[in-house]
C-alpha positions in Angstrom: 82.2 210.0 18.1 81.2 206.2 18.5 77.8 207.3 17.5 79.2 208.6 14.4 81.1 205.7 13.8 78.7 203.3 14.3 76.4 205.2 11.6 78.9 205.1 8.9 79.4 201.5 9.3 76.0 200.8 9.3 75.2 203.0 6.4 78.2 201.7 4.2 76.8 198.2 5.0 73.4 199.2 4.1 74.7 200.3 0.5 76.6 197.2 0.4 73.8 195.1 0.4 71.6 196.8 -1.7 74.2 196.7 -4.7 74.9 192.9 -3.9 71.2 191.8 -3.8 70.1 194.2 -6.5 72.6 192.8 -8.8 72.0 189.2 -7.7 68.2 190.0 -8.7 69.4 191.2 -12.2 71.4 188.4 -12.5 68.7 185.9 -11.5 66.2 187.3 -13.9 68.6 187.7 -16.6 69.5 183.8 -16.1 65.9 182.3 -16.0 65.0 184.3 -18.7 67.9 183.2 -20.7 66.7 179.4 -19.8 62.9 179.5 -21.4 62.2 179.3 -25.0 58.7 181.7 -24.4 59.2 183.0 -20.8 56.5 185.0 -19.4 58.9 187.9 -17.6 56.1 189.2 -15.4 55.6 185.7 -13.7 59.7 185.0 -13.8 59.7 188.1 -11.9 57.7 187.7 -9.4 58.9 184.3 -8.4 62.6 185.7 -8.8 61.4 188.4 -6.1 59.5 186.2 -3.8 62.8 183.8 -3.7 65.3 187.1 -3.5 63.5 188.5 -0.3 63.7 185.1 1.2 67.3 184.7 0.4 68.5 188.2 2.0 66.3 186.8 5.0 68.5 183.8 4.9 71.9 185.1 4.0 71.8 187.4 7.0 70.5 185.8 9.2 73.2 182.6 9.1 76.3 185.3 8.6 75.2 187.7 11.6 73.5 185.5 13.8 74.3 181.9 13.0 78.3 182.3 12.1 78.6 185.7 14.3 77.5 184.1 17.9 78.2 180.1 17.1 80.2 179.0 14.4 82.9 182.1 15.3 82.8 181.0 18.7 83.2 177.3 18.0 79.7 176.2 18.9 80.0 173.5 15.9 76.9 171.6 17.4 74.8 174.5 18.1 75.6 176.1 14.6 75.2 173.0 12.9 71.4 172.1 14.5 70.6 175.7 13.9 71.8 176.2 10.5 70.0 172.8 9.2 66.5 173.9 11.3 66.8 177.4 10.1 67.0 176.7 6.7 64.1 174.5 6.6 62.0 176.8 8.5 63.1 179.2 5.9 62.0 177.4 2.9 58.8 176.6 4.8 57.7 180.0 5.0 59.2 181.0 1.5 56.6 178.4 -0.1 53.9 179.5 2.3 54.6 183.3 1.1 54.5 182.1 -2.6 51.3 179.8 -2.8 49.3 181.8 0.1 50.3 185.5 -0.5 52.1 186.1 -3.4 50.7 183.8 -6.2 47.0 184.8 -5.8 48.0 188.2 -7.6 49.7 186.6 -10.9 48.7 183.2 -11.4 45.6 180.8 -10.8 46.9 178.0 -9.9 45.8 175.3 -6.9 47.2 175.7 -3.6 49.2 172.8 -1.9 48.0 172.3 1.8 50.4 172.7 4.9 51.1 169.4 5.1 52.3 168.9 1.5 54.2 171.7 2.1 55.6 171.0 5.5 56.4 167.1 4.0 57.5 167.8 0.4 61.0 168.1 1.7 62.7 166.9 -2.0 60.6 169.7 -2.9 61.9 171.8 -0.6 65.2 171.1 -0.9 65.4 172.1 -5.2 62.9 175.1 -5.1 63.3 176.6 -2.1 66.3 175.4 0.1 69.0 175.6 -3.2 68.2 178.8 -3.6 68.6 180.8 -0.4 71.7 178.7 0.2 73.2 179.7 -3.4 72.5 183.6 -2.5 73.3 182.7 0.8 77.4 181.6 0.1 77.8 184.3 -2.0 77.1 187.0 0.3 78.9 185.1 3.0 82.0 184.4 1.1 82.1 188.4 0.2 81.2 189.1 3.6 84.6 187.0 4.7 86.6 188.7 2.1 85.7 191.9 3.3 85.9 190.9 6.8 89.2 189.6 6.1 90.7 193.0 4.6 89.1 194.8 7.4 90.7 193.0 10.4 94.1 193.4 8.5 93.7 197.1 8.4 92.6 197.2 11.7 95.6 195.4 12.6 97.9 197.4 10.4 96.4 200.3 12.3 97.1 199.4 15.7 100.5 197.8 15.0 101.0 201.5 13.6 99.6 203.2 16.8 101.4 201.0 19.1 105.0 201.3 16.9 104.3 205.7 17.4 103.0 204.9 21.0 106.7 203.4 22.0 108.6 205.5 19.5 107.5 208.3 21.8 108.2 206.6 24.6 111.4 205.8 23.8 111.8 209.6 23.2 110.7 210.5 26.0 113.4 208.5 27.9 115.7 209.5 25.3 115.2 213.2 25.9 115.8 213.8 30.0 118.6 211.2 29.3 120.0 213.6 26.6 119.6 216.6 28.6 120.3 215.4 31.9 124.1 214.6 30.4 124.5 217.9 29.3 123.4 219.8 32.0 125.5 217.7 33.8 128.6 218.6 32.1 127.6 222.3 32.0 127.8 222.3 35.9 131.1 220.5 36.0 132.3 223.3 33.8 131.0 225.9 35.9 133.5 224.9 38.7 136.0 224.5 36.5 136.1 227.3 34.1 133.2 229.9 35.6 133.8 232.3 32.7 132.7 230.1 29.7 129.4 228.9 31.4 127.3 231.3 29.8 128.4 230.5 26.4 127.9 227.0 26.9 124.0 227.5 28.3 123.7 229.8 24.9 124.8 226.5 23.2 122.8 224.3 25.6 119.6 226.6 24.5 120.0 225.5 20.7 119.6 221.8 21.6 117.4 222.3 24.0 114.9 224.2 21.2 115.9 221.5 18.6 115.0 218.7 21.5 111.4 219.9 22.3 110.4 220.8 18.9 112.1 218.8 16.0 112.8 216.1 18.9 108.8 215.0 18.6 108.4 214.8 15.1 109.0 211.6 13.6 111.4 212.1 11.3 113.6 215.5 11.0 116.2 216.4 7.9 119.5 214.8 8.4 120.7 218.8 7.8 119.1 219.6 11.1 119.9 217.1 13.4 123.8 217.9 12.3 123.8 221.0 13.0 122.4 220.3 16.5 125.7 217.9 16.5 127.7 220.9 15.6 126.3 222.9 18.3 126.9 219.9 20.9 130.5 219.5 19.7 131.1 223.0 20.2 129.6 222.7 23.6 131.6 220.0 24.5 134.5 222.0 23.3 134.4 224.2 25.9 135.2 221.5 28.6 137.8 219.5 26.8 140.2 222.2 25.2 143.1 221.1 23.5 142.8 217.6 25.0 139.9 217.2 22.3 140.3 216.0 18.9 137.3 216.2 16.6 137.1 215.2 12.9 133.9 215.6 11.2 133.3 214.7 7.9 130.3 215.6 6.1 129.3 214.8 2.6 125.3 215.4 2.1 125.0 215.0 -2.0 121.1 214.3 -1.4 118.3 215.3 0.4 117.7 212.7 3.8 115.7 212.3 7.0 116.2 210.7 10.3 114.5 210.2 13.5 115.4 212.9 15.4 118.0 212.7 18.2 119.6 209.3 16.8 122.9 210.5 15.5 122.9 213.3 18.0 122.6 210.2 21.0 125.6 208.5 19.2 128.0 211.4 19.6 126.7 212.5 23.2 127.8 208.7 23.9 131.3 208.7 22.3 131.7 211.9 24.5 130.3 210.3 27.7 132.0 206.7 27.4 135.0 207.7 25.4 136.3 211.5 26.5 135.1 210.8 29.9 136.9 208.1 30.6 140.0 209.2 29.7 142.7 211.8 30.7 144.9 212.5 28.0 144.0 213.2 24.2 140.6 212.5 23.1 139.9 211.5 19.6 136.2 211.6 18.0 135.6 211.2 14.8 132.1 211.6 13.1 131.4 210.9 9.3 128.1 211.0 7.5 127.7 210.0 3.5 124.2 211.0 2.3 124.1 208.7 -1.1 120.8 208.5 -3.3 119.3 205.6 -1.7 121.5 205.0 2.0 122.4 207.2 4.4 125.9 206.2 6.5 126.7 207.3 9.7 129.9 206.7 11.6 130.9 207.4 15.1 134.5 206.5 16.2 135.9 207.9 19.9 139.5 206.4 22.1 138.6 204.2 24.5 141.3 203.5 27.7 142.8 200.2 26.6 141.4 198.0 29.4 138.1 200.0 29.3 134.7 198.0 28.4 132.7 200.1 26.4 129.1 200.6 28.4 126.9 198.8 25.2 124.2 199.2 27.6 123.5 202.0 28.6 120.2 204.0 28.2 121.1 206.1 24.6 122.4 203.4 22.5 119.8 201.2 24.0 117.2 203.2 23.1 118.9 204.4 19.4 118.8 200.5 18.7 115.1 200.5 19.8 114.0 203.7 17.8 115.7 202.3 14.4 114.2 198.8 15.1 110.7 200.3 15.1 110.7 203.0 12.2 113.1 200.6 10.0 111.8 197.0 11.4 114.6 195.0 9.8 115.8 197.6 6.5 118.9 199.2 8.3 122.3 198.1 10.0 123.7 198.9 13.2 127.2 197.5 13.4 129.1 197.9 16.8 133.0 197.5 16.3 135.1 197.2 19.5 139.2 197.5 19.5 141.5 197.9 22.0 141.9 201.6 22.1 138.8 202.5 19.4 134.9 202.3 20.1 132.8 202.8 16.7 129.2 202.3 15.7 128.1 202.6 12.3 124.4 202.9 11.0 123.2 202.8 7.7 119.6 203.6 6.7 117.4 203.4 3.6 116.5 207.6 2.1 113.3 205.8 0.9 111.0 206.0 4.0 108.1 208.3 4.5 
């Protein structure tokens, strides 16, 4: 796999570079040619070419060596005395390649010695040294660019990985949290009213299904997760009786989605820190308002006037973490607190993927 990885980097870098220095070449020759009243194209070439092969020499060899191991790891000194003995070495050989190897084949003229070469350094510096460095900044700036856009994927990428990595975590703590609850109030029931403890495990089964399937996606259809509440309520029904008062109010005009287990965490906590806690008459109400754009979901159980509401325990905890991550900051959570009445009211955007 990193094999394979490796090779299409290498090959898309490959083609890269041979469209940049291609059309740098097309561009030279198009420039000088431009610049000469009676050019002679086959000699315009050929100098063009000898200059071009120096330059991709050049250009590489200060990005991946020079800017790679020094200047990237602040090695000022040792990129700077590099960089300045590099290019001259460079030029050096690019005027030995032109007036020892190349020219022989095109032109007749005399051949400078090594020193002349070697010591010509104004020479240098307009013929030979310009040149690389002009092809040199613009395959380095493009280089950056790209390098640029690839490190902020990269980034976007692993922010994305680690936001799934903690969203599943968080489930994961979520779910035996969920479960353990219920399982826990199915036994309670079982000493108190044996006969209806089959019918709540047949209940329990549903949410249990909806937990280990829909419960690892990351998003499921609002639709779904409320009738998972409808089958919790109903469970829950069997251990409060008449001493339970639920109102839900559902009005789902549009199509939605939802993590899974959020609004199904809200009600298992108004039953656990509101109908737990108290004796007499329990009150719950649930509403949900599905518009074209928001979502709004509304829990509201008693609470025992002298009671303090648990804000932090592991469901709601985790319910604020889940939204924080899939939403970041494009929802509301609003916790309201009375006397006698516990509520929590999200409100989520319908525009998410």
């Amino acid at each position: 796999m990193v094999d394979q990885t490796s090779r299409k980097k290498i090959k898309k870098e490959l083609v890269y570079q041979a469209i940049f220095w291609i059309s740098l070449l097309v561009f030279g020759l198009a420039r000088n040619y431009g610049e000469h009243e009676q050019p002679n194209f086959k000699e315009l070439f050929y100098y063009d070419l000898c200059h071009w092969i120096f330059q991709i020499i050049g250009a590489n060899f200060i990005y991946f060596v020079l800017i790679r191991k020094y200047f990237d790891h602040r090695k000022y000194l040792h990129f700077s005395l590099l960089f300045l003995i590099s290019i001259y070495l460079l030029a050096i050989f690019n005027r030995i390649f032109i007036v020892y190897l190349a020219e022989p084949f095109f032109v007749k003229y005399p051949q400078d010695d090594f020193i002349s070469i070697f010591t010509d350094v104004k020479y240098l510096l307009f013929h030979y040294i310009l040149p690389i460095l002009s092809g040199s900044f613009i395959f380095i700036s493009i280089q950056y660019i790209l390098r640029y856009q690839n490190e902020k994927q990269n980034t976007a990428q692993l922010q994305k990985e680690k936001t799934e990595l903690e969203l599943n975590a968080l489930k994961s703590q979520l779910n035996p949290h969920f479960l353990f609850n219920t399982l826990n109030n199915i036994y309670s029931l079982s000493i108190l009213e044996p006969s209806k403890t089959s019918q709540s495990i047949e209940r329990l089964s549903d949410i249990l299904d909806y937990t280990l399937y829909k419960g690892q996606k990351k998003l499921v259809a609002i639709t779904d997760e409320m009738k998972i509440i409808r089958d919790y309520i109903e469970l829950e029904k069997l251990r409060y009786d008449e001493r339970l008062k639920i109102t839900l109010y559902e009005e789902l005009n549009f199509p939605g989605c939802i993590p899974p287990l959020v609004y199904l965490s809200l009600v298992e906590n108004a039953f656990k820190h509101g109908a737990e806690k108290i004796s007499g008459a329990i009150e719950i109400k649930i509403s949900i308002t599905v518009k074209v754009d928001i979502t709004i979901f509304k829990v509201e159980n008693s609470k025992f006037p002298k009671q303090e509401q648990e804000k932090s325990g592991i469901g709601l905890k985790n319910v604020k973490k889940q939204l924080q991550l899939y939403y970041k900051n494009n929802y509301s959570l609003a916790i309201n607190e009375k006397e006698d009445k516990f509520s929590i009211e999200i409100i989520t955007p319908n525009n998410e993927d």
